[in-house]
C-alpha positions in Angstrom: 0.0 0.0 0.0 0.9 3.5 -0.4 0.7 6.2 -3.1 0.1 4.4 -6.3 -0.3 7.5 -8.6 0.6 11.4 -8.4 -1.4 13.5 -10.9 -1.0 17.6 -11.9 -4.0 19.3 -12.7 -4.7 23.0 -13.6 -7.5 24.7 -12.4 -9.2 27.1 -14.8 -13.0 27.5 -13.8 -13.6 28.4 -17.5 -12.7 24.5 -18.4 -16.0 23.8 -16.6 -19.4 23.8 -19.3 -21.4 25.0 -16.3 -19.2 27.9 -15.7 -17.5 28.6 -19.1 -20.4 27.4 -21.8 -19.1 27.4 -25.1 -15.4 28.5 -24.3 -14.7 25.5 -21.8 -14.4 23.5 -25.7 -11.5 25.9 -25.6 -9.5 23.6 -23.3 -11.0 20.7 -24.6 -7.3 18.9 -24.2 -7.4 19.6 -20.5 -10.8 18.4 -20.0 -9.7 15.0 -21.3 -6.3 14.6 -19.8 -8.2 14.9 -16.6 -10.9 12.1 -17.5 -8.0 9.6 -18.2 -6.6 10.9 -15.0 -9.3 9.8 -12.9 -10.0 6.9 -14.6 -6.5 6.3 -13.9 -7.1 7.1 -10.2 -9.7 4.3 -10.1 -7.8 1.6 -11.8 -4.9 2.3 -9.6 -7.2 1.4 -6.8 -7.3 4.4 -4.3 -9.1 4.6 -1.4 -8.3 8.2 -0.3 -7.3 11.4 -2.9 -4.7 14.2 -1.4 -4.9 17.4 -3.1 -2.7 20.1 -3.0 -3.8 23.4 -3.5 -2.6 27.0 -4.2 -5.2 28.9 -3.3 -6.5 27.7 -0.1 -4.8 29.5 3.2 -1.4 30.0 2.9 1.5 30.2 5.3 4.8 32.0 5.2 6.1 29.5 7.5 4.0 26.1 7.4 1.7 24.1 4.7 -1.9 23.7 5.4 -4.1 20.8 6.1 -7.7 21.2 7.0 -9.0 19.3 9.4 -12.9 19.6 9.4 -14.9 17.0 9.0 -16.6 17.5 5.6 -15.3 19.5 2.6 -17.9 21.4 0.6 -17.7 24.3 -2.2 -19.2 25.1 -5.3 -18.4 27.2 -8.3 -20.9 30.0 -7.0 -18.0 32.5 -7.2 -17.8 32.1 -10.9 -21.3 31.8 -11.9 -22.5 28.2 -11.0 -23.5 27.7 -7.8 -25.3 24.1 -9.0 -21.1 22.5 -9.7 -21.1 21.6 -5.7 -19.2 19.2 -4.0 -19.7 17.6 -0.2 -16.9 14.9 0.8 -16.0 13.4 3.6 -12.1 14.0 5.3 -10.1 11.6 5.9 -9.1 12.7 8.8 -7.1 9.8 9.9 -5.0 9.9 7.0 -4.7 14.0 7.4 -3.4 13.3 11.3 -0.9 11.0 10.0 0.2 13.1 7.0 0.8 15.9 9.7 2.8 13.9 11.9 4.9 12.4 9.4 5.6 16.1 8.3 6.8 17.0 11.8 8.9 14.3 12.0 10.6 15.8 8.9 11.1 19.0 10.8 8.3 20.7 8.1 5.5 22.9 10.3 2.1 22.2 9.4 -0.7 24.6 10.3 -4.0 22.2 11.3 -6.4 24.6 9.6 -9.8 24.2 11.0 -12.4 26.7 12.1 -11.2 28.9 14.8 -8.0 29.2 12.3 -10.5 30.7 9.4 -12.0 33.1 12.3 -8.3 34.4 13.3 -7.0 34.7 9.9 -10.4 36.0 9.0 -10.8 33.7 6.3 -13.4 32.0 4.7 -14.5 28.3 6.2 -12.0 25.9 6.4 -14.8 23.5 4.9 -15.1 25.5 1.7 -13.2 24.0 -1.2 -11.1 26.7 -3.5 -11.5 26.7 -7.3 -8.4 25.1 -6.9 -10.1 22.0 -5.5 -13.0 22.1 -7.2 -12.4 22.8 -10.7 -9.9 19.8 -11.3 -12.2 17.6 -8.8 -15.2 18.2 -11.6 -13.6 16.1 -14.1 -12.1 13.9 -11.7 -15.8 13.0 -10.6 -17.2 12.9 -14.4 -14.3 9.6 -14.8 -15.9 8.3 -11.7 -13.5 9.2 -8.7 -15.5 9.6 -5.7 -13.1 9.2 -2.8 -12.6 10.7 0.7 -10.1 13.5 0.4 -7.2 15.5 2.4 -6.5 19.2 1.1 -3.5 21.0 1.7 -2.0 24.1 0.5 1.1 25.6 -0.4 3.4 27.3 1.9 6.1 29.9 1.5 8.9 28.0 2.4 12.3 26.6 0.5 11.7 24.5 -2.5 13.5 21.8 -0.5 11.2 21.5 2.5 8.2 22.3 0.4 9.2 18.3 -1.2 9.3 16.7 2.0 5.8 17.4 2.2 5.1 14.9 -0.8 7.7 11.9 1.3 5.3 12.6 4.5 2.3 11.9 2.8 3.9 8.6 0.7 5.0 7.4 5.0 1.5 8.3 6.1 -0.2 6.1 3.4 2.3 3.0 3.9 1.7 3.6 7.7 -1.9 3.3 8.0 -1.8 0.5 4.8 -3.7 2.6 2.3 -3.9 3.4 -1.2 -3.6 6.9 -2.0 -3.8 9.3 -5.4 -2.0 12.3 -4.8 -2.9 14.9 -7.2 -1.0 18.3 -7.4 -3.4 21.6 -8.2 -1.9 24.4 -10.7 -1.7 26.6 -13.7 2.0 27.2 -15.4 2.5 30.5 -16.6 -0.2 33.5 -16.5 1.9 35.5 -18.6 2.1 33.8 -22.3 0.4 36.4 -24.6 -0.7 40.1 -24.5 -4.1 39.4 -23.2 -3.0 36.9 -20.9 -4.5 37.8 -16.9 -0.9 38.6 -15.8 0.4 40.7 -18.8 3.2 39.5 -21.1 6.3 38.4 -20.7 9.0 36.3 -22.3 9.7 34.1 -19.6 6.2 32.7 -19.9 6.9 30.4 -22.5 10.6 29.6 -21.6 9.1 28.7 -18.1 6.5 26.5 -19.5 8.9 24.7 -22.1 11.4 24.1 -19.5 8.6 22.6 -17.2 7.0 20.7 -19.6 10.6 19.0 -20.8 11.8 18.7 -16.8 8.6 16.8 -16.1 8.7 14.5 -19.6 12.3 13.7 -18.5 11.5 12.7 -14.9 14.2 15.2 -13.9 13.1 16.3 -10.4 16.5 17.7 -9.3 16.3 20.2 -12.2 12.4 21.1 -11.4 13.2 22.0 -8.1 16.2 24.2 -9.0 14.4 26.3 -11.6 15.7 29.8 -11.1 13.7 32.3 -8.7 13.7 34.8 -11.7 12.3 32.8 -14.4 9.6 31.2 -12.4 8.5 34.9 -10.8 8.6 36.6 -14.2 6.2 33.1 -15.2 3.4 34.5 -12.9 3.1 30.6 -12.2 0.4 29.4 -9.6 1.4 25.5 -9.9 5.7 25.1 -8.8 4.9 24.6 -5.6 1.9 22.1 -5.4 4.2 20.4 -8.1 7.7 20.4 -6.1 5.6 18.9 -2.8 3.8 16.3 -5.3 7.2 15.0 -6.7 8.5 14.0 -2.9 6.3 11.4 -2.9 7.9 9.6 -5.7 11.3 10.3 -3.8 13.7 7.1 -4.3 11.6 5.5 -6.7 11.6 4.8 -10.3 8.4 6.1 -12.1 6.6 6.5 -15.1 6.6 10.1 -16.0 3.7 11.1 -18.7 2.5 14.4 -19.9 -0.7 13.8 -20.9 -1.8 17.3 -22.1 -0.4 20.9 -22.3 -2.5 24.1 -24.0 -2.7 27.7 -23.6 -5.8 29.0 -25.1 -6.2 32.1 -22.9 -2.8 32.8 -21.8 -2.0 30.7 -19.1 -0.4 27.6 -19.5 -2.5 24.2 -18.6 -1.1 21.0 -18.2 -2.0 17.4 -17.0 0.9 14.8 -16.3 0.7 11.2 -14.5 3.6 9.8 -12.7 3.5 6.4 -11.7 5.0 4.4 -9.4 6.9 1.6 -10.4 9.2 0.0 -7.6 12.0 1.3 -5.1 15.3 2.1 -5.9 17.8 -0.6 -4.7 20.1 2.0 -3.4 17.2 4.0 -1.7 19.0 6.7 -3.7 16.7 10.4 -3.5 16.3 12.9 -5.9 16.9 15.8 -3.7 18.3 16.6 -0.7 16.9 18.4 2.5 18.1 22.1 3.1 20.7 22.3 5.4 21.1 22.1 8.9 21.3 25.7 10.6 23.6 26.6 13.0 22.0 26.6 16.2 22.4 29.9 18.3 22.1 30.3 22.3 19.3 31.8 23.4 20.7 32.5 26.6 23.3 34.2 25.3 21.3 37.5 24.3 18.7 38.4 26.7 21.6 40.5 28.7 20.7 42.7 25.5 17.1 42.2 25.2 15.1 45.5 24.1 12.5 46.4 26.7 9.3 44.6 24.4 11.4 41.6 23.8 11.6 41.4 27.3 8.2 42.1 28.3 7.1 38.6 26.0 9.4 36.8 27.1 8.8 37.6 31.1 5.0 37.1 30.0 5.5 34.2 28.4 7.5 32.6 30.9 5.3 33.3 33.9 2.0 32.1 32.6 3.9 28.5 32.2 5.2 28.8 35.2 2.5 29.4 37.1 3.4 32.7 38.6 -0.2 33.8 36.7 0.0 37.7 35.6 2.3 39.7 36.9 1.2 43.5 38.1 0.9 45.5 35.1 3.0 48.9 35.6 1.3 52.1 35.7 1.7 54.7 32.9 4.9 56.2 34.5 6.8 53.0 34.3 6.2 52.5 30.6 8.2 54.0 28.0 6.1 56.8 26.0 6.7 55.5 22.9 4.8 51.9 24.3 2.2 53.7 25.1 0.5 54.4 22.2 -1.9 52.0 20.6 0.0 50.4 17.2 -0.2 46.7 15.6 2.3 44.1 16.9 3.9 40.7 16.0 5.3 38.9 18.1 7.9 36.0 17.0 9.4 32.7 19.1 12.3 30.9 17.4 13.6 28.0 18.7 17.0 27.0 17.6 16.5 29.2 15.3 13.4 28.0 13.8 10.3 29.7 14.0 8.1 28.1 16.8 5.0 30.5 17.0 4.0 34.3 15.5 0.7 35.7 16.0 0.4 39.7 15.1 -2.3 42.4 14.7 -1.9 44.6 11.6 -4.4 47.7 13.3 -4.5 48.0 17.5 -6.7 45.6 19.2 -5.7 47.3 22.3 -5.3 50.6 24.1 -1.2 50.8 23.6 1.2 48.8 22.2 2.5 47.5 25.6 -0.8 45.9 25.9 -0.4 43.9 22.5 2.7 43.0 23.2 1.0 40.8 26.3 -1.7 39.5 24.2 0.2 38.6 21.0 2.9 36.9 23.1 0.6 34.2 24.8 -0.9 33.4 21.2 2.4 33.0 19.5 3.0 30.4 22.4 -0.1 28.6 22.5 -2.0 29.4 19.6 -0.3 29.7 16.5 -2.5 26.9 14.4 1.1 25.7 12.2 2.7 24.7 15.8 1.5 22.6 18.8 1.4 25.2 22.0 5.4 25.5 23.4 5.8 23.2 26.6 7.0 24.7 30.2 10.7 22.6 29.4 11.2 24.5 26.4 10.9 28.0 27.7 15.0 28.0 28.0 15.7 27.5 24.5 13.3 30.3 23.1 14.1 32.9 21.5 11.3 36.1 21.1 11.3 39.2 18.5 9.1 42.0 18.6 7.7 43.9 15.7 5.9 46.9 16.4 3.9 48.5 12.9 3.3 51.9 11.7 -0.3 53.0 10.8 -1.5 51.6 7.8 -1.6 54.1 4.6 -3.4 53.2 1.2 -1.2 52.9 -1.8 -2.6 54.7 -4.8 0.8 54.6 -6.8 2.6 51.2 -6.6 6.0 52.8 -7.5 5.9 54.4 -3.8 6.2 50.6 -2.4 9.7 49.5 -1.3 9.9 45.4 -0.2 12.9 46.2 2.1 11.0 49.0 3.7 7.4 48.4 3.5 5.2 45.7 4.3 1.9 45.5 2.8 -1.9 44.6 3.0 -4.1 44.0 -0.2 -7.7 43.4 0.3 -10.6 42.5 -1.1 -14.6 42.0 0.2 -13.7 39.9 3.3 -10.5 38.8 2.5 -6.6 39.9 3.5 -3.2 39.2 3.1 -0.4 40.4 4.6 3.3 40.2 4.4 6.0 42.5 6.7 9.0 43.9 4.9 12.9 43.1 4.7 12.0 39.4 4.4 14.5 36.8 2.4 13.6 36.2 -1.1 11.0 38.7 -1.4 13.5 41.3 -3.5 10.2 43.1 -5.5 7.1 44.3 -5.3 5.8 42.3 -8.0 6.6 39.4 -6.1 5.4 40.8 -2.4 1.8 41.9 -3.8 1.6 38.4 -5.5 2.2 36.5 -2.3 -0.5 38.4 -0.5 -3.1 37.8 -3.0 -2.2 33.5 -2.4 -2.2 34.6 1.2 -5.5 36.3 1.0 -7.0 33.1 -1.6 -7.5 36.3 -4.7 -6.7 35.5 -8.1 -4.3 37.4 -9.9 -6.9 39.4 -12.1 -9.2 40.7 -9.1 -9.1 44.4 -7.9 -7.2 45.1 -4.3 -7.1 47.4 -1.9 -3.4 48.1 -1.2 -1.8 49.7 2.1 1.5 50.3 3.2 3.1 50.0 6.9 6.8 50.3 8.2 7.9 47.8 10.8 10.3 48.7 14.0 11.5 45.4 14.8 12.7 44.8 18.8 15.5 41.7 19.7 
């Protein structure tokens, strides 16, 4: 038992008659790659289907894996309420996907409904286009199974695959047959007209996908250059590189069953199939490196007066000491006093172990958000379980205090290094904070907060602006 076929699927909700009448003929190619995918899902004999999505709620620092009990969603957002979908979870095999991740050092954010409410996103239970308009053709061939969904995460490439190797362990554990199928569209940048604009590196991207994945060459997949696949205005590397883990140190059957373009963005269905282990248990990849591990200890001589006050309240709720006497208004510096948003973040080892942050003030001064954001970075971050009292000695807190937020008429004004932003639209947000590694343009920054906030790359935001002061 154990994954006996990985899949890629895009997700255009034009493909689907009910949604895109006489233009879904237009991707006619997709439409029945994706029919011999299911019916290849069926003959392979699964029991449960794993998707991976990239437009459900997305983490800097974790994947996602929703853990209600039933999944539902329909195509209402684009037109066709009556394409709905209720299927069970299987929960059992999300649990043991999620542990098998942790043992590979990758966080995993349990997303379920008091997540949605924090994050002020929709339900947890309500499938994303990327769900459901792959899942409509994988139902016409007959595939009706229990499913897992999971969503991207904005981590390195490298830990991003191990996602694919916990869920090939969690199917051998619990002696199940699983189809693991990868959701996302290549380039949105192929022609003039295309959603994301033009550019060149739209069709190299695609062409150099396309050939990687014919080949089988997963090394060279999850190298592709930062540039190329940013310029792409790509949706799908990620769901792909945490797919191909799963067929890490085996021999497979690679097959591109269909690639088309008709509206600008690249679409393409492959099949990889299992074939046996490799005698040498050699991998494709390998993990990222192991980071030096710095002393906590060693700073707190120096720690700014914030970092301080999380840690101290941090420490004496799990040690029982319950609140300590909050100072009066004298005994707080001024500039504390004000109300202003606040992260607060706990490393460990130098991994991040819990952040919880308010963009605007939930409280009268920052001093106070300080207190409340540091107990829910320790116990209620959804991608971590809540930090344990023999811990507390090997954590290590930052504090990031915001600016108030200003709207961004002119998008030349924004600065990555400098600024962070919040785009939003109806009900939804995302938000990123500035200076952070690998995040070099704004191009790249606003595009992240749209996956963050679930928005396509062609709906209308709101944009604003904050600085960040950060405290260590």
């Amino acid at each position: 038992m154990g994954v006996v076929l990985c899949g890629i699927a895009p997700h255009p909700p034009v493909m689907v008659p009910e949604v895109g009448g006489r233009r879904a003929e237009e991707t006619a190619a997709s439409r029945d790659a994706l029919l011999e995918l299911g019916r290849r899902i069926l003959a392979g004999g699964a029991g449960a289907l794993v998707m991976i999505t990239p437009h459900g709620p997305v983490f800097r620092d974790a994947v996602g894996i929703v853990t209600v009990p039933r999944l539902r969603g329909d195509l209402g957002h684009f037109g066709a309420p009556e394409v709905a979908f209720d299927l069970p979870n299987d929960r059992e095999l999300a649990a043991e996907i999620r542990a098998r991740c942790e043992r590979h050092g990758l966080p995993v954010a349990a997303v379920g409904r008091e997540t949605a409410r924090f994050y002020r996103r929709p339900a947890p239970s309500e499938l994303d286009h990327g769900v459901t308009a792959p899942l409509y053709w994988l139902r016409q061939a007959g595939v009706e199974l229990p499913l897992v969904v999971a969503s991207v995460g904005f981590l390195p490439r490298e830990k991003l695959y191990l996602f694919g190797r916990a869920v090939r362990e969690a199917a051998a554990a619990l002696d199940k047959k699983v189809a693991l199928v990868a959701s996302g569209d290549l380039s949105h940048r192929l022609t003039p007209d295309a959603p994301g604009g033009y550019s060149p590196c739209g069709q190299e991207f695609d062409a150099l996908v396309v050939d990687l994945l014919r080949r089988g060459d997963v090394r060279s997949l999850v190298e592709i250059d930062e540039y190329l696949a940013e310029e792409a205005g790509e949706c799908g590397l990620r769901p792909i590189i945490m797919l191909l883990g799963a067929l890490d140190g085996d021999d497979f059957k690679p097959e591109v069953l269909s690639y088309e373009a008709p509206f600008g963005v690249g679409y393409m269905v492959a099949a990889f199939t299992p074939v046996e282990a490799r005698p040498d248990n050699r991998s494709d990849t390998e993990e990222a490196p192991t980071e030096r591990e710095p002393d906590p200890a060693a700073g707190r001589a120096g720690e700014s007066y914030l970092v301080r006050l999380a840690r101290e309240r941090v420490e004496s709720l799990y040690r029982g000491e319950g609140e300590r006497r909050r100072p009066g208004a004298d005994e707080v510096p001024p500039e504390f006093q004000r109300p202003g948003g606040v992260f607060v973040s706990i490393k460990k080892h130098g991994r991040l172990r819990g952040c919880i942050g308010t963009i605007e003030p939930t409280h009268v001064s920052v001093y106070e958000e300080v207190l409340q954001n540091a107990v829910a970075a320790a116990r209620h971050d959804p991608r971590f379980p809540p930090v344990r009292r023999d811990e507390l000695d090997e954590l290590e807190y930052s504090v990031d205090v915001l600016s108030p937020l200003e709207p961004v008429t002119d998008l030349s004004t924004l600065d990555p290094k400098k600024y962070g932003v919040l785009v939003t639209h109806g009900g939804r947000s995302g938000v990123l904070l500035p200076d952070l590694e690998g995040i070099d343009t704004v191009g790249k920054q606003l595009a992240i907060c749209r996956e963050k906030a679930g928005l396509p790359p062609d709906v209308p935001v709101t944009v604003y602006r904050f600085t960040v002061t950060r405290y260590t």
